[in-house]
C-alpha positions in Angstrom: -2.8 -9.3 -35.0 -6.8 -8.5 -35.9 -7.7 -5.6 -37.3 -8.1 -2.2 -34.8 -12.4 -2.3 -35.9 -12.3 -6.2 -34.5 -10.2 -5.3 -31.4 -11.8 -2.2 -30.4 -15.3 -4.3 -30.3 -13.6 -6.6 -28.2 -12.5 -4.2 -25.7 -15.7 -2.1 -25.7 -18.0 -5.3 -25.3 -15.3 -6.3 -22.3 -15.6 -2.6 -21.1 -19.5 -2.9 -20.6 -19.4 -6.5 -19.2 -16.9 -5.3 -16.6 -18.7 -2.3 -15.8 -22.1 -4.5 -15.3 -20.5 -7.8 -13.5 -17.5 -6.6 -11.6 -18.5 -2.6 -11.0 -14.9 -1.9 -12.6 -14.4 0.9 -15.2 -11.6 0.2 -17.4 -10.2 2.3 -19.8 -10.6 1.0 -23.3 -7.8 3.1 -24.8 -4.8 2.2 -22.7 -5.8 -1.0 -22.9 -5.3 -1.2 -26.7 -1.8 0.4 -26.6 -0.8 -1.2 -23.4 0.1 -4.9 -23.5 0.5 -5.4 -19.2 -3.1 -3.5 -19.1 -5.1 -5.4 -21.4 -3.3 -8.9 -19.8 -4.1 -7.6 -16.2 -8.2 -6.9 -17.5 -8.1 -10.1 -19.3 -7.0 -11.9 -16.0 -9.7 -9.9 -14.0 -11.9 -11.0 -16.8 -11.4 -14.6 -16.9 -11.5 -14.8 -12.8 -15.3 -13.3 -12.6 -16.3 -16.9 -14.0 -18.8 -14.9 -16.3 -19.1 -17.5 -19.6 -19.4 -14.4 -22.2 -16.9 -12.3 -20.7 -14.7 -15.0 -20.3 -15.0 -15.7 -24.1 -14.4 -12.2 -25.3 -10.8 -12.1 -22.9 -10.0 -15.1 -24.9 -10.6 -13.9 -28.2 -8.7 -10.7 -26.9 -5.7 -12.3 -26.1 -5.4 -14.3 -29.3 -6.6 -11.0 -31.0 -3.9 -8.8 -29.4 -1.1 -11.6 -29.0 -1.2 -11.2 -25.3 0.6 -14.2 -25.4 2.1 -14.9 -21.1 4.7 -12.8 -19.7 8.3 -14.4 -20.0 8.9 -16.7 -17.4 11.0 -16.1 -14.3 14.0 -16.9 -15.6 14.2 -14.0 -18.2 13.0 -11.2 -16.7 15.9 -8.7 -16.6 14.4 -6.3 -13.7 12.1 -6.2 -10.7 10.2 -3.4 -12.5 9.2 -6.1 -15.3 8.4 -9.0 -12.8 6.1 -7.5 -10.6 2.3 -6.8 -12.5 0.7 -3.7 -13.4 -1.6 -3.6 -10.4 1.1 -4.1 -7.9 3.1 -1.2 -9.3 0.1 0.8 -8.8 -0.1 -0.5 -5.6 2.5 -0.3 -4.7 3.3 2.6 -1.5 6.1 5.3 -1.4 7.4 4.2 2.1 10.0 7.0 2.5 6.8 9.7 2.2 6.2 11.1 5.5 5.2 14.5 4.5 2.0 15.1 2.7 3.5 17.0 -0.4 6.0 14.2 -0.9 3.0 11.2 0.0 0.8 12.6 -2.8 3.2 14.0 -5.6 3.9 11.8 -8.7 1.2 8.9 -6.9 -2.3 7.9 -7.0 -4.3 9.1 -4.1 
């Protein structure tokens, strides 16, 4: 694992190149305390096809030993197997009411 001064450049450089090639604001912080995070940006990252940006996710994951999430076989829960994103995503289905559709989810 680098140092935090080589991995904070790393996400900060990503950060900006993000912001200017994909319009997406990510959150540099979370990123370098959550592992699923910083794999779901680096996989945003690598698909723009931008050269630099695709670079500095590379170095990232080596830097932050993203290394791939275990494969099907060993994950343990539903909760694990589905991606960061999808979680997010993911709709409250018995919410009817407003109170219950907006408490404890993102708008």
């Amino acid at each position: 694992m680098e140092s935090d001064t080589v991995i904070y450049g790393l996400l900060g450089r990503i950060h900006l190149l993000m912001r200017r090639v994909n319009n997406r604001i990510t959150d540099v912080e979370y990123m370098r305390v959550n592992k699923d995070y910083a794999r779901e940006i680096v996989r945003l990252a690598v698909d723009t096809g931008h050269a630099e940006l695709t670079e500095l996710a590379t170095r990232l994951r080596a830097a932050m030993e993203l290394e791939a999430p275990p494969a099907e076989g060993h994950v343990t829960n539903d909760r694990m197997a589905r991606g960061l994103l999808d979680r997010l995503r993911a709709s409250r289905p018995n919410a009817t009411h407003p109170t219950e559709r907006y408490v404890g989810s993102l708008r």
